[in-house]
C-alpha positions in Angstrom: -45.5 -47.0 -85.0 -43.1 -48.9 -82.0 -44.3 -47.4 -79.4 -41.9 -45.0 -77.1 -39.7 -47.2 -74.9 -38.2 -45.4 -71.1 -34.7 -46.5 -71.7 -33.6 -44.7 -69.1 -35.4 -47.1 -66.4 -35.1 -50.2 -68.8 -31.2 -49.9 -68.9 -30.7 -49.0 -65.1 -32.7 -52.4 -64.2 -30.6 -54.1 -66.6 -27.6 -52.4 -65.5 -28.4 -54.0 -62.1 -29.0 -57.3 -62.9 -26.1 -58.2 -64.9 -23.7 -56.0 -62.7 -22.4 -54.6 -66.3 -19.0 -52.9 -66.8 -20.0 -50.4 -69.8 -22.7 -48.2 -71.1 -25.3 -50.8 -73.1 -24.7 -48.9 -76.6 -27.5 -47.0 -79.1 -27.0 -47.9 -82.8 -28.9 -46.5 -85.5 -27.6 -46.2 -89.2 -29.1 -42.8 -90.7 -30.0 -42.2 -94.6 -28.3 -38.9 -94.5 -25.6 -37.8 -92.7 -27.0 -34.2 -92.4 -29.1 -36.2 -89.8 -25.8 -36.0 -87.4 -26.3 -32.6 -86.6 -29.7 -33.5 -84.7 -28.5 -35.5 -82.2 -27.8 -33.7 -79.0 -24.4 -33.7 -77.5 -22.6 -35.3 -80.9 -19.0 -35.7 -80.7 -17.0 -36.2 -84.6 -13.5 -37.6 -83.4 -10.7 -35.1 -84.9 -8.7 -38.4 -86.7 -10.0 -40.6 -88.6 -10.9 -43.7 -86.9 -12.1 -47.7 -86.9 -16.0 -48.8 -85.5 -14.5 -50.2 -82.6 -12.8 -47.2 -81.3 -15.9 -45.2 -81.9 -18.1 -48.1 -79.7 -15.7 -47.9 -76.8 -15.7 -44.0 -76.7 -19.7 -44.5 -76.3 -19.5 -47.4 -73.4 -16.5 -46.8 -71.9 -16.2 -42.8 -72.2 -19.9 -42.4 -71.6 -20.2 -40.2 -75.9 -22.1 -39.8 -78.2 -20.6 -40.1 -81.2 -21.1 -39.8 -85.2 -19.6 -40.7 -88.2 -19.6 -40.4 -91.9 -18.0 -42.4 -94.7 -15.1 -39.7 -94.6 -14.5 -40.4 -90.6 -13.3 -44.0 -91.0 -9.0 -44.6 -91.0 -9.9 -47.3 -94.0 -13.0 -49.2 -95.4 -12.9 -52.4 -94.4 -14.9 -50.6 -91.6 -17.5 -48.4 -93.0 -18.2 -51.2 -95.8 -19.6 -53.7 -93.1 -22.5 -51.1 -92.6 -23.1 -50.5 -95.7 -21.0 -46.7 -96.1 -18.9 -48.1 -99.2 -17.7 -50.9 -100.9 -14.7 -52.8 -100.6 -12.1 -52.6 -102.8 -10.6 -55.2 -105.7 -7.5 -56.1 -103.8 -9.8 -57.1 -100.7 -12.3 -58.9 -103.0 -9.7 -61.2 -104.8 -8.5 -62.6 -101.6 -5.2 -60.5 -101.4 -5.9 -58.4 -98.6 -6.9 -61.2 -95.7 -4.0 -63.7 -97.1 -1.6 -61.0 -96.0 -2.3 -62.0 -92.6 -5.4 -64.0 -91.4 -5.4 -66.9 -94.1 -3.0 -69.3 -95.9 -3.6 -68.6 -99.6 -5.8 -65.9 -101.8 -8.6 -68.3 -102.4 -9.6 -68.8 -98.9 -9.4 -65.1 -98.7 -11.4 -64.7 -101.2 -13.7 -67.3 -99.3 -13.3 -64.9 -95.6 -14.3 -61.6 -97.5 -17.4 -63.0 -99.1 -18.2 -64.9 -96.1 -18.7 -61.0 -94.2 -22.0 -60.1 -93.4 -22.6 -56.0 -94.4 -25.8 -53.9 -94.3 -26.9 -52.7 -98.1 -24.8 -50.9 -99.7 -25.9 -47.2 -100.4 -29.0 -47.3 -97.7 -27.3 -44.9 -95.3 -25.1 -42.3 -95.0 -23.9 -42.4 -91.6 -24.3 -44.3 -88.0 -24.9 -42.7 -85.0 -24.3 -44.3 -81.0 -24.6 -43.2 -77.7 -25.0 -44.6 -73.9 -28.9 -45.7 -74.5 -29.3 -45.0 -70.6 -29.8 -41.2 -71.6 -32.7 -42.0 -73.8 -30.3 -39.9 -76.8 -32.6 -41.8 -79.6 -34.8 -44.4 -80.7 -31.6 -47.4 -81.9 -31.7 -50.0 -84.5 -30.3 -52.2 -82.4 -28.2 -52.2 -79.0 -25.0 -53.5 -78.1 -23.8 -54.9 -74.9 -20.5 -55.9 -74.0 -20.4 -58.5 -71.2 -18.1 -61.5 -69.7 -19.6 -65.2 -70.5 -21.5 -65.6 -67.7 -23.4 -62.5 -67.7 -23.9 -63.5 -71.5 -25.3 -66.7 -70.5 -27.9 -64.8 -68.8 -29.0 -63.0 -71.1 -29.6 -65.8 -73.6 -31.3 -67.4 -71.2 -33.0 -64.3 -70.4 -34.5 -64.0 -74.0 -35.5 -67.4 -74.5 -37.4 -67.3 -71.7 -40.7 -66.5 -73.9 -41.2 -68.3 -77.4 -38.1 -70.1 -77.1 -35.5 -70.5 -80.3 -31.9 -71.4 -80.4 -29.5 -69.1 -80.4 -27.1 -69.5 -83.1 -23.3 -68.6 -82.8 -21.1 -66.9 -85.6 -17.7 -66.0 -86.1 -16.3 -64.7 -89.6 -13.1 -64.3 -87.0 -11.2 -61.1 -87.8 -14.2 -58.1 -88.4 -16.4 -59.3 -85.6 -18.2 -56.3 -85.4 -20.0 -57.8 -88.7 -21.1 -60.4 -86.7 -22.5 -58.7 -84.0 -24.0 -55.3 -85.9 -24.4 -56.3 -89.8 -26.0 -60.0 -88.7 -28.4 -58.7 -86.5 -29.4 -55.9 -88.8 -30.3 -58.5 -91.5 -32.0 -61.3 -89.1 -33.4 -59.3 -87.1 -32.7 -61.4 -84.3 -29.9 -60.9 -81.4 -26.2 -61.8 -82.3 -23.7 -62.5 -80.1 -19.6 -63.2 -80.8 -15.9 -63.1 -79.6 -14.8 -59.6 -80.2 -11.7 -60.2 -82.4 -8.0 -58.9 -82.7 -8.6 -56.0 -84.0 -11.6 -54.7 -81.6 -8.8 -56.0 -78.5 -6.1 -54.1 -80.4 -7.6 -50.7 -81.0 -11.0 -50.7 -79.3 -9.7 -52.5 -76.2 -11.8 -55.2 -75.7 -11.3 -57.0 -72.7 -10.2 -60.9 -72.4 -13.2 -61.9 -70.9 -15.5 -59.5 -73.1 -18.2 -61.2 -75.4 -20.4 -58.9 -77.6 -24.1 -59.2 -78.2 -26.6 -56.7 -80.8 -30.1 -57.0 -79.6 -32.7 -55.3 -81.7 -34.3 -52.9 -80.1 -38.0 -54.3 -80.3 -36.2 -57.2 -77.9 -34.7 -55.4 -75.1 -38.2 -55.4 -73.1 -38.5 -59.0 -73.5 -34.5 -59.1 -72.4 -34.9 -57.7 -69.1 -38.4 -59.0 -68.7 -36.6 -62.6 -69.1 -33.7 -61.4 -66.5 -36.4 -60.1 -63.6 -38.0 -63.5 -63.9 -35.1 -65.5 -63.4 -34.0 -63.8 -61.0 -36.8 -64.1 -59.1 -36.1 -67.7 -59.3 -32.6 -67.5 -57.9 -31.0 -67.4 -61.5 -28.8 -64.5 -61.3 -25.5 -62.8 -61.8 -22.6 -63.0 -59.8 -23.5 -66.9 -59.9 -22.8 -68.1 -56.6 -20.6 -71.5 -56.8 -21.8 -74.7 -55.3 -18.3 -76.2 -55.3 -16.4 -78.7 -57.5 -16.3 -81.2 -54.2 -19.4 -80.8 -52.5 -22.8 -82.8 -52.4 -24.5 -80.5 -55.1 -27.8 -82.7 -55.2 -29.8 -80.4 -52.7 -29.0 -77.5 -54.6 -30.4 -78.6 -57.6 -34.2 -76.8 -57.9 -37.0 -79.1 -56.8 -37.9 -79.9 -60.6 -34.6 -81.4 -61.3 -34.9 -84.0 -58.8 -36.5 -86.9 -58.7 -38.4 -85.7 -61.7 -39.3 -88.9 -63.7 -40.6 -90.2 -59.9 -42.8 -87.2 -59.6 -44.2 -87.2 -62.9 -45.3 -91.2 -62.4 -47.3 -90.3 -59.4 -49.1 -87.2 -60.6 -49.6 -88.5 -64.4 -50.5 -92.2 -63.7 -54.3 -93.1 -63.8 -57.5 -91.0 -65.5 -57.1 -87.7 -63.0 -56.2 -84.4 -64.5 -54.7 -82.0 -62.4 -55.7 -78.6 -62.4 -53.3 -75.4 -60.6 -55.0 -72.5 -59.5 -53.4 -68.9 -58.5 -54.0 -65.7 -58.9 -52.7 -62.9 -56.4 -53.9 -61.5 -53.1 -57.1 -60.4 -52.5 -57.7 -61.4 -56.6 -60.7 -64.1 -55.3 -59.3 -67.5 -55.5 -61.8 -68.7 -52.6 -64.3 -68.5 -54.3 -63.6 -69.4 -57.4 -62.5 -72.8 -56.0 -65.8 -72.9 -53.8 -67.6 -72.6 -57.5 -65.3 -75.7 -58.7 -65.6 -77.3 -56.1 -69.8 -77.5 -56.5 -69.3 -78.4 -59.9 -67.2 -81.7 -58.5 -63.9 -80.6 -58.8 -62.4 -81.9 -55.5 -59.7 -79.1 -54.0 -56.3 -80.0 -52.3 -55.4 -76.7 -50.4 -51.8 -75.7 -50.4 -51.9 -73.3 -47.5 -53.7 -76.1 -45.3 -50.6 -78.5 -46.8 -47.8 -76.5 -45.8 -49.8 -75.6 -42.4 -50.0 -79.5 -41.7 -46.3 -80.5 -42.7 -44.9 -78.2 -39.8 -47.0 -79.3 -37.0 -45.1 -80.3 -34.0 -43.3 -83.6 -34.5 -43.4 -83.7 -38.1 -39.6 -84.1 -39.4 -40.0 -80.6 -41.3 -41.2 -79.2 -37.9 -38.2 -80.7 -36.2 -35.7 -79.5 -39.5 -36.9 -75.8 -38.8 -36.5 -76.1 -35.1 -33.3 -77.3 -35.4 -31.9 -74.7 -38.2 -33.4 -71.7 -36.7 -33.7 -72.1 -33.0 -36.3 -72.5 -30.7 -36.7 -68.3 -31.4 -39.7 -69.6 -33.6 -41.7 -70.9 -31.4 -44.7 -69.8 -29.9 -45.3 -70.1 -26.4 -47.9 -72.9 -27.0 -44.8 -75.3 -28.5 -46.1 -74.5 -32.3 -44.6 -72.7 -35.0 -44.9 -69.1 -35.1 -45.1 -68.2 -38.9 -45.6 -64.7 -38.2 -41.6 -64.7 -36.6 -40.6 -67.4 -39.2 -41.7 -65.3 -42.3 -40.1 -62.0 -40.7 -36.6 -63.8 -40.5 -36.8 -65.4 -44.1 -38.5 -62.5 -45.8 -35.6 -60.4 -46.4 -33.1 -63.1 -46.5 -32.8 -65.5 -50.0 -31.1 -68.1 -48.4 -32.7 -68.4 -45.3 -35.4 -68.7 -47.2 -34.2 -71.5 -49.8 -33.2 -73.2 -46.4 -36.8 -73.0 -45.0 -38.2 -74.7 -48.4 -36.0 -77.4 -48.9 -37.4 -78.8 -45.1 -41.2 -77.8 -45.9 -41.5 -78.4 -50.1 -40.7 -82.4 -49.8 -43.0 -82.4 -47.0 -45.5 -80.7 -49.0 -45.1 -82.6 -52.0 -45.5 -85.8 -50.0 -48.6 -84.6 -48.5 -50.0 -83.7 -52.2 -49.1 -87.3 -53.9 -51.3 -88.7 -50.5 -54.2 -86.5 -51.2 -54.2 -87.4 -54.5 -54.2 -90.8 -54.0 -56.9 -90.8 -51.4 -58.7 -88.7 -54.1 -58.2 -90.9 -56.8 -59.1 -94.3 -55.1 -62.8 -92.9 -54.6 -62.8 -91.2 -58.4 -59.8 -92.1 -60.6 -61.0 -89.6 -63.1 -61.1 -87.0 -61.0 -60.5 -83.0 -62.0 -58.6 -82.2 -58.7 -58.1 -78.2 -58.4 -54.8 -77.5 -56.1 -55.1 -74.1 -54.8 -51.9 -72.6 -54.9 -50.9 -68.9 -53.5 -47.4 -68.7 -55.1 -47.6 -71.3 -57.9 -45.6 -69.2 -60.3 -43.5 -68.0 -57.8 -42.2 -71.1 -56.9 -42.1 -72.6 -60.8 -44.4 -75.6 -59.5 -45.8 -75.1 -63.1 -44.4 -79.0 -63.7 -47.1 -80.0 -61.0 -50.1 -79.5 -63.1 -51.7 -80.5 -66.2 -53.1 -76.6 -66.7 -52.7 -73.6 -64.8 -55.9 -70.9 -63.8 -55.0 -67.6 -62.7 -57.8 -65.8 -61.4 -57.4 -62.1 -61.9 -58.2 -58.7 -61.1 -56.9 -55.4 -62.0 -54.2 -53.7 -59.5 -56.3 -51.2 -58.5 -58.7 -53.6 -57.5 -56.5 -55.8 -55.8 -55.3 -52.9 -53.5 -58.7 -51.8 -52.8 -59.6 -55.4 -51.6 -56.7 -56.3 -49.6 -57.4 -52.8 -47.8 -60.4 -53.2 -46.5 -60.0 -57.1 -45.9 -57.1 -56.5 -43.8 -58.3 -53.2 -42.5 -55.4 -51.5 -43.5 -54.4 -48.4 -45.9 -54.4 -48.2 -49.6 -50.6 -47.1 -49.1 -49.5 -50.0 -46.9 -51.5 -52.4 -49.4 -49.8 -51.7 -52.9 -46.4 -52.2 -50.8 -47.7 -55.8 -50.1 -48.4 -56.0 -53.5 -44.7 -55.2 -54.4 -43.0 -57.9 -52.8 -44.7 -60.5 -55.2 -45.4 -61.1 -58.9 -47.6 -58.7 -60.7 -50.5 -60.6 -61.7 -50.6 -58.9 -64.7 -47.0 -61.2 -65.6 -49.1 -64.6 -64.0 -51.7 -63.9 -66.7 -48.5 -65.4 -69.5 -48.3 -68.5 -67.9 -52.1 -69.1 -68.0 -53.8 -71.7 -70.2 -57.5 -70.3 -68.3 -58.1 -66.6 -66.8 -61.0 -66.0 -64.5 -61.6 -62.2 -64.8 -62.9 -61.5 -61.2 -63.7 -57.6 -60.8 -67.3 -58.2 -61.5 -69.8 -59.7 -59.7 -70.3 -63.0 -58.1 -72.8 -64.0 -61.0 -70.6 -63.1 -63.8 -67.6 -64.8 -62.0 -69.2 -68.0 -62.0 -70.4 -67.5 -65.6 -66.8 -67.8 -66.5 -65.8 -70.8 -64.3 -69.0 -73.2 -65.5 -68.0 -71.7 -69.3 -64.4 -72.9 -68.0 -65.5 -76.6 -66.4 -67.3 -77.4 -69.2 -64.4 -76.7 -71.8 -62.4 -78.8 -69.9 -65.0 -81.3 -69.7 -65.7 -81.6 -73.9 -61.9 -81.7 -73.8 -61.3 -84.5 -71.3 -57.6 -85.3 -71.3 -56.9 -81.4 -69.5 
């Protein structure tokens, strides 16, 4: 049995993130239409009416609406979810060459080209805002302009990654959208057409997508990720005229240049995070007795903005001398208070320390390498994931503890309160969600003995496996 999804709380987030216009919509055929009269606050429309109408009563008038086979103005409607069946005169051709084709043969072509649900399974659909948890939906429709649509597709090929195919029978959309992704089980999205602008008043810039509802967590999942990484809706512009090149993310540049100097020679490279308080210390003290020399990302980024280092002198000049300390060094402490809170202050900040770092890093590693060019290096990295330096290594280690646990340690290393700990623990990435980019987990709750169990288990795996 799927288990019971808060809708409620998914939708709001959702809501937020993609700045949406109208309700997300809960669809759900039903095998008999007796079924209508158990779902709470139903409206039946007094005329008869088309699919589209009834959708934009749900996301627009904030229903929830039923219908039956004797609801609809016509069939061409009902028979794309399976209600009834189309007449003869529709099934020849005759009906679509009045209008949307040249001759009865390619209308005969457009009719059979239609995707509809099985005729006879059901008895009668059912929708509603989804935000007010009304049911448990088939599927879900959302109605958004192309970049919010954008995305969302990228938003759920974040995870196992597949194509997204487009269709468009043209007229009858809404067979695209509902009827496709009822028989793939996968999401559909299409142009509304005519008809759904004509009488269900779809805007110009509206675009239509049918999730199933087993997808939806793995939607929004996909959307708090990205926009974590500054991959969000409304999409600032960078300008038609401008120098784009140091927007671009750190992975885009210089790429090929990158991967030469990290990728030439015997070394693998080995990223290790986890969260804070979770025990990364000493798990790279134990790899580091095993001979797995460490380059420390926290000492890196420490070194890059000593005084007269051109990232020093970038920050100083950006910011002011209002982060400085009174001995002439940078005062993180003031630094990370101005950037916290502020995204691009902050993306200012990295793009004078991260070339500095990553210069720093290709030095160590070459100093490393000259003495052992097969070296395992470990790089110790706090906010690996949060910064998608994933590119940087040849496999990532999270080491992990449970929540609780994490609070608990933090507290009583930093001498503060339970309370003021989980906040901390809020402004970064669960490290549940670092756990999905992981190719090794070090479980670290336990003691110090059964923590090193799993990191010599770990060294030698990688060791029978040489190439990392």
């Amino acid at each position: 049995m799927d288990k019971k999804i808060d809708w409620e709380k998914l939708i709001r987030r959702m809501e937020l993130l993609l700045r949406l216009k109208s309700f997300p919509v809960a669809f759900k055929m039903l095998a008999k239409k007796k079924d209508l009269e158990k779902v709470p606050f139903m409206r039946r429309t007094s005329n008869k009416a088309t699919l589209c109408q009834l959708i934009t009563l749900v996301r627009n008038f904030d229903w929830t609406v039923g219908a039956d086979l004797d609801d609809f103005l016509f069939s061409a409607c009902p028979s794309i979810i399976g209600l009834t069946d189309i007449p003869e005169i529709n099934k020849d051709g005759t009906f679509r060459s009045i209008v949307w084709v040249k001759t009865k043969k390619d209308g005969k072509k457009y009719e059979a080209s239609i995707p509809r649900l099985p005729l006879g399974k059901y008895e009668a659909v059912v929708m509603a805002p989804l935000v007010y948890n009304p049911f448990e939906p088939d599927i879900v429709l959302i109605y958004a302009n192309p970049a919010q649509m954008m995305l969302l597709i990228n938003a759920l090929q974040f995870e196992d990654y597949e194509v997204m195919q487009f269709f468009c029978v043209g007229e009858s959309s809404c067979s695209d959208a509902i009827a496709r992704c009822y028989n793939t089980g996968k999401p559909s999205l299409t142009i509304p057409c005519y008809g759904e602008r004509r009488y269900g008043h779809a805007q110009d810039e509206d675009l239509v997508m049918a999730i199933p509802r087993g997808m939806m967590e793995k939607a929004l999942y996909g959307l708090e990720i990205l926009y974590r990484r500054g991959v969000r809706y409304p999409i600032s512009y960078a300008g038609a005229e401008a120098d784009v090149a140091p927007m671009f993310p750190a992975s885009y540049q210089g790429l090929e240049e990158i991967s030469q100097k990290l990728k030439g020679g015997d070394h693998s490279l080995l990223g290790v995070t986890g969260g804070i308080a979770s025990g990364k210390s000493y798990v790279s003290e134990i790899l580091e007795e095993l001979g797995s020399p460490l380059i420390d990302f926290d000492e890196l980024a420490r070194v890059v903005v000593e005084p007269g280092k051109p990232a020093f002198e970038q920050i100083v000049a950006y910011f002011g001398e209002q982060v400085l300390g009174e001995d002439g060094n940078l005062d993180r402490k003031r630094l990370s208070d101005i950037v916290f809170s502020d995204m691009e202050k902050r993306k200012k900040l990295e793009s004078f320390t991260h070339p500095a770092i990553y210069h720093e890093f290709f030095d160590r590693i070459k100093t490393i390498t000259e003495n052992k060019a097969d070296a395992i290096i470990q790089a110790a990295v706090p906010l690996l994931i949060e910064l998608n330096l994933q590119f940087l290594f040849d496999k990532l280690l999270v080491v992990h503890v449970p929540q609780e646990v994490q609070v608990e340690r933090l507290a009583e290393r930093d001498g503060i309160s339970t309370e003021e700990a989980a906040n901390i623990l809020k402004s970064q990435l669960p490290i549940d969600e670092k756990v999905g980019f992981a190719d090794f987990v070090i479980h670290n709750e336990g003691s110090k003995a059964e923590t090193r169990q799993q990191v010599e288990k770990m060294w030698q795996e990688i060791n029978d496996h040489r190439t990392l």
